[in-house]
C-alpha positions in Angstrom: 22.4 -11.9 -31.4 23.0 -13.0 -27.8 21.2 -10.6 -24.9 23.2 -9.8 -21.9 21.3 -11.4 -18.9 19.7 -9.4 -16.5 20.8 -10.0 -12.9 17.5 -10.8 -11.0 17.4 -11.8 -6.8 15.7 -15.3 -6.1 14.2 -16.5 -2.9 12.4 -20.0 -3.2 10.8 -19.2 0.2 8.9 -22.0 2.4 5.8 -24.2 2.0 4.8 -24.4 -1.2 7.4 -21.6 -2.4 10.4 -24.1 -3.6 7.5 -26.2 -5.8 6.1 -23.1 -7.4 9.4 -21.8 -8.0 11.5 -24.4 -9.0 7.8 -24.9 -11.7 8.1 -20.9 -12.3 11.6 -20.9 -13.0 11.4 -24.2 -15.7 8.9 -21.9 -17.4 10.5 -18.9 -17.7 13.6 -20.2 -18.4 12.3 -22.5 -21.3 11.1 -19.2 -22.9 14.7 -18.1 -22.9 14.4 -15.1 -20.8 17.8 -13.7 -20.3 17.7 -14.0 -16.5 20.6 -14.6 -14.3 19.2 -15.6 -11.0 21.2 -15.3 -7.9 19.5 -17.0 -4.9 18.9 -16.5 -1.5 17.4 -18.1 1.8 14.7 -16.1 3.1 11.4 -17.0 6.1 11.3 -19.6 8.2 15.2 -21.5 7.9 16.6 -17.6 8.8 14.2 -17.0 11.4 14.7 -20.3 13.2 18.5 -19.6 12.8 18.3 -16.4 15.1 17.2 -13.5 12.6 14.6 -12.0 13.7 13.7 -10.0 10.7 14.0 -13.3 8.7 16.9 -12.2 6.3 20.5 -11.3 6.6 22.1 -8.2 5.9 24.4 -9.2 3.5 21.0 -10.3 1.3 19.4 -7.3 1.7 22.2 -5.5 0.7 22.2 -8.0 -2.1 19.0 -7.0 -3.5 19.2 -3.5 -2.9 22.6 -3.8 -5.3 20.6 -5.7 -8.0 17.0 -4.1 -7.8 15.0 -6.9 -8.8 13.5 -9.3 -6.9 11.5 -12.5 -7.1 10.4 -13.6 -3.9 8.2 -17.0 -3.2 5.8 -16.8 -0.1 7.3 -17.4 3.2 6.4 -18.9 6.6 6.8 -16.2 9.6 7.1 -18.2 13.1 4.0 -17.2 15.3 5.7 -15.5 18.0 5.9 -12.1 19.4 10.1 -11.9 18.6 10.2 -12.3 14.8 9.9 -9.6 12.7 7.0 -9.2 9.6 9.6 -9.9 6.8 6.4 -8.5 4.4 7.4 -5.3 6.2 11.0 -5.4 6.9 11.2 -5.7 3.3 8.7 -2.9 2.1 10.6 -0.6 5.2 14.6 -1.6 4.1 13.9 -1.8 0.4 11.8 2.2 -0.1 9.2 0.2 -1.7 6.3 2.5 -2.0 3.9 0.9 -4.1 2.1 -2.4 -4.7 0.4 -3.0 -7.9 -2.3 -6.0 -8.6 -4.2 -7.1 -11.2 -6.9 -8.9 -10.3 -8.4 -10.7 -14.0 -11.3 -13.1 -14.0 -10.0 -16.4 -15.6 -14.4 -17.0 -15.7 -15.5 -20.0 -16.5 -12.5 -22.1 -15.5 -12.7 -20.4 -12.0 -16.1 -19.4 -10.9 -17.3 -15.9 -10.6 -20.3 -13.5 -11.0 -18.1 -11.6 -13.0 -16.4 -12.4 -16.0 -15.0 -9.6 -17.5 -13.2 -8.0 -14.2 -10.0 -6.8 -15.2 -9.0 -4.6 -12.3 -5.6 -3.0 -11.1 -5.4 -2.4 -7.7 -2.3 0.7 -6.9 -1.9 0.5 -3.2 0.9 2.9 -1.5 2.9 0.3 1.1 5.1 2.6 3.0 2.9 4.9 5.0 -1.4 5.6 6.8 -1.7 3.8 9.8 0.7 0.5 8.5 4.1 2.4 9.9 2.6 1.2 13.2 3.2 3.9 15.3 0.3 3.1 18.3 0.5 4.3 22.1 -1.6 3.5 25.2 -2.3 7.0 26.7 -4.5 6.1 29.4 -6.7 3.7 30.9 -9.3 4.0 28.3 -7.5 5.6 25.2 -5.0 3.8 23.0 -3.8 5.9 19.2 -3.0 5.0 16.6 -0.6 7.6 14.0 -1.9 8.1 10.1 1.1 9.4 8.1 0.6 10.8 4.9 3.1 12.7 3.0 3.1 14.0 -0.4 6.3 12.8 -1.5 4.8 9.1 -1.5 1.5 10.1 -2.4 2.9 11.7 -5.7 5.2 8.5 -6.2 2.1 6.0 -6.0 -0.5 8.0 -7.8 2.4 8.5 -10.7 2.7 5.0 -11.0 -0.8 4.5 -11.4 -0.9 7.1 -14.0 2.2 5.5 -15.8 0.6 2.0 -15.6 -2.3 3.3 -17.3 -0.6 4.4 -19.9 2.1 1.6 -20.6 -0.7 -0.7 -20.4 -3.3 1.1 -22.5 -5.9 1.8 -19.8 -8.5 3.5 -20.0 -9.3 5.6 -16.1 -7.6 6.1 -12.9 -10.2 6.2 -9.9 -8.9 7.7 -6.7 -10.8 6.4 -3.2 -10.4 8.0 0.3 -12.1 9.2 3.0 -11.2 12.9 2.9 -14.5 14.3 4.5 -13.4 13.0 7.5 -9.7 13.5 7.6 -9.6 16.3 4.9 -5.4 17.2 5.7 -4.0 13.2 5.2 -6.7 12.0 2.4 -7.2 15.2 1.7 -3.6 15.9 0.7 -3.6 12.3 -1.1 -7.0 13.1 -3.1 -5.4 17.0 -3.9 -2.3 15.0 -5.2 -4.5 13.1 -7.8 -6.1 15.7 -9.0 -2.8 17.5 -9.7 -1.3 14.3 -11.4 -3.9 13.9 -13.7 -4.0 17.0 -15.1 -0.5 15.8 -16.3 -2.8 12.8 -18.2 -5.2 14.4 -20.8 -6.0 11.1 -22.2 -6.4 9.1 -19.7 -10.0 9.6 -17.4 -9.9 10.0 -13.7 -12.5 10.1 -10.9 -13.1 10.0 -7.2 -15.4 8.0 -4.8 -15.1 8.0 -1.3 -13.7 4.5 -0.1 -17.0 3.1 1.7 -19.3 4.5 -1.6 -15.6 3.0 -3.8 -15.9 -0.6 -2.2 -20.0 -0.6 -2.4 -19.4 0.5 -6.5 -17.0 -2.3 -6.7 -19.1 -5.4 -5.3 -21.6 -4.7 -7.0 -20.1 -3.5 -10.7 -16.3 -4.2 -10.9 -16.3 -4.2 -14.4 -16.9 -0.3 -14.7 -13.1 0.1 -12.8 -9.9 0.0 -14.6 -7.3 1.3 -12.0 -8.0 1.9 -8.7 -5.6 4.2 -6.4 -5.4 5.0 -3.0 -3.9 4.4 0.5 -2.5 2.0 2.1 -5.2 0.7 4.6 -8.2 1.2 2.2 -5.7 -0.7 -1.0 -5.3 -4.0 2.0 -8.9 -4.0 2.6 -9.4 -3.4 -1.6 -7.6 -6.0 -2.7 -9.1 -8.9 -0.1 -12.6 -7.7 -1.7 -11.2 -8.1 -5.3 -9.7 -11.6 -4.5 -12.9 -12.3 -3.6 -14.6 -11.0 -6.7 -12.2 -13.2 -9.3 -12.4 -16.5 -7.1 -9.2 -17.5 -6.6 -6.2 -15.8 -4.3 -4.2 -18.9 -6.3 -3.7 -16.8 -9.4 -3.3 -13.7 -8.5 0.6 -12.0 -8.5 1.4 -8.5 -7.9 5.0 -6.3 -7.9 5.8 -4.1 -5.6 8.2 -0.7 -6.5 10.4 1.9 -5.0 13.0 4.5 -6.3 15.5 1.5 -6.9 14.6 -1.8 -6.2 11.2 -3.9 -7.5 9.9 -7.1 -5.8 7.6 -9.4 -7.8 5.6 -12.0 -5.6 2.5 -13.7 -5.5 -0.9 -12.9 -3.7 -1.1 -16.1 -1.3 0.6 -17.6 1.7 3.1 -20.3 2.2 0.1 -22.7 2.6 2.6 -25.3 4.9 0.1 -27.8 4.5 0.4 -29.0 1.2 4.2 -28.4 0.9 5.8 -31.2 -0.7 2.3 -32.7 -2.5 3.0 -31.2 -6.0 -0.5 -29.8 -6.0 0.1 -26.4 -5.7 -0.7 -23.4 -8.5 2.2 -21.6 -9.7 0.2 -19.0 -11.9 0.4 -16.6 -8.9 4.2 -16.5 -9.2 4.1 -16.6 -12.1 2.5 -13.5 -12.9 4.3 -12.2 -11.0 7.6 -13.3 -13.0 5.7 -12.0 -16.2 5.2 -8.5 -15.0 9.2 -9.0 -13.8 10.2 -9.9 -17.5 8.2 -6.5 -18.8 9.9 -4.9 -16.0 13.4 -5.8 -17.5 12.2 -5.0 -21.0 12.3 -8.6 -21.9 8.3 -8.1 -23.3 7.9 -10.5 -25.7 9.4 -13.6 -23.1 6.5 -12.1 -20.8 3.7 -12.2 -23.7 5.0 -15.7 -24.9 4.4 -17.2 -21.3 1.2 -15.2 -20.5 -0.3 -16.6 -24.0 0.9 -19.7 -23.4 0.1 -20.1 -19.5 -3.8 -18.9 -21.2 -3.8 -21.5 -23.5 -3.1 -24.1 -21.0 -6.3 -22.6 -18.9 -8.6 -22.4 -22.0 -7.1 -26.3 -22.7 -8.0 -27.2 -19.4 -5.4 -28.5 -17.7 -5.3 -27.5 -14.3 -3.9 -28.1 -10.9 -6.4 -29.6 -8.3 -7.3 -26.2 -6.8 -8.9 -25.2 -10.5 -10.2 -28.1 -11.4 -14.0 -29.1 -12.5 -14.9 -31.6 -14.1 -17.2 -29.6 -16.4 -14.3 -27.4 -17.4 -11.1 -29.5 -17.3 -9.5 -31.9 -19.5 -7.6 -32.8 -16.6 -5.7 -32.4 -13.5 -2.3 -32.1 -13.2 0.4 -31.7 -10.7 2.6 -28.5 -10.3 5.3 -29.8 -12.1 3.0 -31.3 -15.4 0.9 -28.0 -15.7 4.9 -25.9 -15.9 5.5 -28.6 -18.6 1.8 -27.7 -20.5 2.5 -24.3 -20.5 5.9 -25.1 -21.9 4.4 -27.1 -25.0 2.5 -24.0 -25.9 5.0 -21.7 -26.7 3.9 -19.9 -29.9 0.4 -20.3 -29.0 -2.6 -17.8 -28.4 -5.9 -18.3 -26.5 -8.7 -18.2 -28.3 -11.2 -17.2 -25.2 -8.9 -14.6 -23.4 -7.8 -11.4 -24.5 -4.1 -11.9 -26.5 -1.2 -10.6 -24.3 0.8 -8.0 -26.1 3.6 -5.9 -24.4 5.1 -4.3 -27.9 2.8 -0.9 -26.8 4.3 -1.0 -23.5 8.1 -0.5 -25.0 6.9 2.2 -27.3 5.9 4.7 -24.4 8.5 6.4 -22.3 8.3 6.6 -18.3 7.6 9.9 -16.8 10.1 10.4 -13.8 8.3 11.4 -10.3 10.9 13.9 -9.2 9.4 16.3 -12.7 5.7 16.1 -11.1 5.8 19.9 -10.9 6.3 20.8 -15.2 2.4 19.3 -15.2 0.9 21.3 -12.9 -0.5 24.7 -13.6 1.4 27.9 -12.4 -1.3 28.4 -10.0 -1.7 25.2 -8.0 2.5 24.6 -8.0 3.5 24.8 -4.3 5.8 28.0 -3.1 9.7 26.6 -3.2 9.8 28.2 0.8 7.0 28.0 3.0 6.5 30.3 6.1 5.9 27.5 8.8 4.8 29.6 12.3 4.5 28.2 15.7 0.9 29.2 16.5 -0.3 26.7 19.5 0.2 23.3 21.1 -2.4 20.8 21.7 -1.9 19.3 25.2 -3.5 15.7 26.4 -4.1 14.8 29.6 -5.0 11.6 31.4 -7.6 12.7 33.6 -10.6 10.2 34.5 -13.4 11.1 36.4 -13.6 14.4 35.8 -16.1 17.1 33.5 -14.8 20.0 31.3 -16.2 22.7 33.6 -13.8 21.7 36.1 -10.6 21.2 33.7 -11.4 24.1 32.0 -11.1 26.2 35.3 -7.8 24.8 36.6 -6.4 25.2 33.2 -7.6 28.6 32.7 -5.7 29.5 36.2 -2.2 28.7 34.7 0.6 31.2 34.8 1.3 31.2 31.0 1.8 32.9 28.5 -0.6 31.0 26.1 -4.8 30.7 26.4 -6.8 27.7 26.8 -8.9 27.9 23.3 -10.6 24.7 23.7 -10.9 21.1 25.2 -11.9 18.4 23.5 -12.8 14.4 24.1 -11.9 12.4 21.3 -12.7 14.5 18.6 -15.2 16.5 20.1 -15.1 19.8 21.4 -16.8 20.0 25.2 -15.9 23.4 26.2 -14.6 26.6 24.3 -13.9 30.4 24.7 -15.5 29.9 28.9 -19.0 28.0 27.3 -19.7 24.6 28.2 -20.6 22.2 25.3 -21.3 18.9 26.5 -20.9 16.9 29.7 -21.3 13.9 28.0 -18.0 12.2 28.2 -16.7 8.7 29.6 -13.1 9.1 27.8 -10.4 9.9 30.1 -8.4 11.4 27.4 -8.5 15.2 27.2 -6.7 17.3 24.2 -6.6 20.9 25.6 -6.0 23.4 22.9 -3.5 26.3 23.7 -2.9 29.4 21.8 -1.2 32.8 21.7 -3.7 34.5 20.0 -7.2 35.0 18.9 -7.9 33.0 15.4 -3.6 31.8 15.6 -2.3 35.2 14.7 0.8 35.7 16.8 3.9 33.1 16.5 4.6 31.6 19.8 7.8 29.8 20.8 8.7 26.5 21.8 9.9 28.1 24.9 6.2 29.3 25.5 5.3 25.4 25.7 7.9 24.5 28.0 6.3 27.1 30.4 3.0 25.9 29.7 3.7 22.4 30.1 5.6 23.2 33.3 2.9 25.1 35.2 0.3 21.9 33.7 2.8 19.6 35.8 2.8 21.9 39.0 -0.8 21.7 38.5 -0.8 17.8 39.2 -2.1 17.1 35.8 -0.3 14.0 33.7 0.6 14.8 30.3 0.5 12.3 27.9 1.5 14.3 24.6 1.4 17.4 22.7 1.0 18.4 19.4 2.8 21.4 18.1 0.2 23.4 16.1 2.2 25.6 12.6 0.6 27.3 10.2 2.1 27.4 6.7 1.9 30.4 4.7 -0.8 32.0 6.4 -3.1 28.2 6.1 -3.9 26.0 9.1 -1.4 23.1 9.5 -4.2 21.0 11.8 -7.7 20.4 12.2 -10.0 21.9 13.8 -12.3 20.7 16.3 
């Protein structure tokens, strides 16, 4: 029976990318994977040639029509112009969420622990990465966290659904949503309402500084690890460190319609062209491409056989010790070991085996809502009301008393409730808080009513911010403050 190829994108990148592809691709096509590559120039040749965002249209377009990826690292030129392709691509492509594994390979690369076997589910397409910053003032600069649930539910899915096609075990959730209980919080309320869709699979929560702590010292009592997209970068540089190597490490990357599949590590420029580079990055990442595709038993005969080749001890220059390796071999020689053990297992390592992953059907994210209970489920309509605006104000050298009396003056419709300096209310309701601020950034909170009772309009902001101007004051932004069916839509002070 001949199986109709799966169309698949291929970029051979820069560096080191065309040796460990060209080495990942001999593999993977000597298992007989029924691939049908179509490749692409990507990085450094398409930046130098003008494109800023290092790829052309008609290859994005490309991979958005074939939804599967295989991308080799790339080299970005180090100036101000170009573009992060790492993002262009994450931005163009809807890719949500990254998923790593991150498997000690102990004792042919050292570690203090041998039997991590952690999955790392980051969400890529939000927090403070959508890079949304402003200079306000002198002294204050901001930075925008954007959380929404829509991502929050695709990311924590898939980290349900992994744990499940894979047979793990527990899904641990890790923010920060003492301190910024709307954005974690909503991401940390979105687990919980997830799992309950997930009877047999364990889930827990740790704040991320406890999370990280938990991890460095005991990685081996994690499974799958969820969480944003800030606290997933900094995650996965401390697991990297915890397995030993960045060099074997591959991770894919989802969205609604396309998946890239990529290694962990860089370009590395300086040993391009030496034949001494590691593939097994990329190649992971092709494995968890071929189980992507449903090819799972190409993707468990390479994984055994790339094992084998480890336990054998054969190993490029980067893995190799002499008290550990039979010896070392150059990109090209340790594609052509793996090769010569297809049909073979390691006898060390656990035995890959996809068969359970075929067997077990994918929940879709837009059904989130038939797992959660009647009362938890969210209204279909919402009754959003205009309560209050948060003003800012550049405004050095001067103490709350003194603001507060100006602002109080206005000819407005709206109160002054409060003012605050970064984060930290000074003055409210006519009392003086604190005089201790050196900030010359000033959030002045407006409302039409007592306790945000009485809808205001957005003409009632225009007049407010109208009189703030005739005042002399500089206003830097405003906030628009809603409540949502009778709940606070922002924090308070």
């Amino acid at each position: 029976m001949v199986t109709k190829k799966v169309p698949i994108v291929v970029a051979y990148g820069d560096g080191i990318g065309p040796e460990i592809m060209t080495a990942v691709l001999k593999i993977v096509k000597a298992a007989n994977a029924a691939i049908a590559p179509e490749v692409i120039e990507i990085g450094e040749k398409v930046y130098l040639e003008g494109k800023s965002s290092g790829i052309k249209e008609e290859d994005l377009a490309l991979i958005k029509k074939i939804g599967v990826f295989l991308k080799a690292p790339i080299t970005s030129p180090k100036r101000d112009s170009y573009k992060s392709l790492s993002f262009t691509m994450r931005k163009t492509l809807g890719l949500q969420t990254n998923i790593c594994t991150y498997r000690s390979l102990s004792p042919y690369v050292p570690t203090h622990y041998p039997d991590t076997d952690l999955v790392i589910v980051r969400e890529i397409g939000e927090d403070v990465y959508v890079g949304i910053e402003h200079r306000q003032t002198k002294d204050a600069y901001q930075c925008l966290k954007l959380i929404s649930r829509s991502n929050s539910e695709k990311v924590i899915r898939h980290a349900f659904e992994n744990a499940k096609k894979f047979s793990r075990k527990k899904v641990t959730c890790l923010v920060k949503d003492h301190i910024m209980p709307m954005t974690d919080g909503l991401f940390h309320q979105v687990f919980n309402e997830i799992a309950m869709g997930y009877p047999d699979i364990e889930h827990d929560f740790y704040f991320m500084d406890v999370g990280a702590g938990l991890v460095v010292n005991n990685p081996e009592q994690f499974d799958i690890l969820v969480t944003e997209n800030l606290y997933g970068d900094i995650m996965s540089d401390i697991a990297l460190k915890i397995v030993g190597s960045i060099n074997i490490e591959g991770c894919a990357n989802f969205g609604d319609d396309v998946a890239m599949f990529e290694a962990r590590h860089g370009s590395a420029p300086d040993i391009a062209g030496q034949q001494i580079a590691n593939p097994s990055g990329l190649l992971r990442a092709a494995i968890r491409m071929l189980v992507h595709i449903g090819q799972c038993e190409v993707a468990a005969k390479i994984e055994n056989a790339w094992l084998k080749t480890i336990e054998d001890g054969y190993h490029t220059p980067d893995m190799y010790r002499p008290d550990y390796s039979e010896k070392k071999v150059t990109t090209n020689e340790f594609a052509e070991e793996i090769i010569n053990r297809f049909g073979q297992q390691p006898i060390k390592f656990k035995i890959a085996d996809y068969q359970e992953y075929k067997k077990k059907p994918i929940k879709k994210n837009k059904k989130l809502e038939n797992n959660i209970p009647e009362e938890l489920k969210k209204p279909t309509t919402e009754d959003k009301q205009l309560v209050g605006v948060d003003v800012f104000i550049d405004l050095p050298l001067c103490g709350p008393t003194a603001l507060a009396e100006c602002l109080s003056k206005l000819n407005s419709e709206l109160s002054l409730l409060i003012i605050a300096n970064r984060g930290i209310s000074v003055w409210s309701n006519g009392h003086l808080l604190s005089e201790k601020c050196t900030a010359d950034h000033w959030m002045c909170r407006f409302q039409g009513s007592k306790e945000f009772k009485k809808p205001i309009t957005h003409n009632d902001i225009i007049h407010l911010l109208q009189s703030i101007d005739n005042a002399g004051f500089d206003v830097i932004k405003t906030e628009n403050l809603y409540t949502f069916n009778g709940q606070f839509g922002f924090s308070l002070v």
